[in-house]
N, C-alpha and C positions, 0 to 999 in steps of 0.2 A: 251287180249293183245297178240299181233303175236312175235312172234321170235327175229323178227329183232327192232321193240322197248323195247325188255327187255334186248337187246346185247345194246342197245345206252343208256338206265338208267345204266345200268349197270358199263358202260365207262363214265360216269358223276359220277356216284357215287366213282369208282377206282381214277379220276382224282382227284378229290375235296379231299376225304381222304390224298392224297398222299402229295396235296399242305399244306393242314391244318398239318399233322405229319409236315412237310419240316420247318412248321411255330412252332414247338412245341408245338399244339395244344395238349390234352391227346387223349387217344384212342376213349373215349367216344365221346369228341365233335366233332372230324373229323369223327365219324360215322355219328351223328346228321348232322353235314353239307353235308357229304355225300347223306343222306337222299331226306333233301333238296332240293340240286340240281339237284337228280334224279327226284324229284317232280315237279319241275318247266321245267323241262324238258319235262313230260308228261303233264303236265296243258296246257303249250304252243302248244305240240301239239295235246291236244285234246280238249281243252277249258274246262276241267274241275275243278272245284273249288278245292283251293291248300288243304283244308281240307282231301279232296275226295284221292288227286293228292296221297299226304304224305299216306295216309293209304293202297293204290294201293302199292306203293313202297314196305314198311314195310310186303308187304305180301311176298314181292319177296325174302326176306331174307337173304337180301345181311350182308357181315360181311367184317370187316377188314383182309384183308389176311396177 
């Protein structure tokens, strides 16, 4: 994965957190959603199955800041 789609998961994942807390989600499930959205993010643009997508993410290590 290059540079500049782990800055655009990245900013899916920052966005979606921020809406989910905004929502009173806890931290845990606006991580989960965060995940996510990073994930569908990469599926769409790589065509890969969201199973694959989600665990691609999850390596990146992203966390709530």
């Amino acid at each position: 994965m290059d540079a500049t789609t782990r800055k655009l998961i990245a900013e899916a994942y920052d966005e979606t957190i921020s809406e989910a807390l905004a929502q009173g989600r806890s931290g845990e499930i606006a991580h989960r959603e965060g995940i996510v959205a990073g994930a569908m993010f990469l599926s769409s643009m790589t065509g890969i199955e969201d199973a694959a997508a989600i665990a691609e993410v999850e390596k990146l290590g992203l966390t709530i800041q």
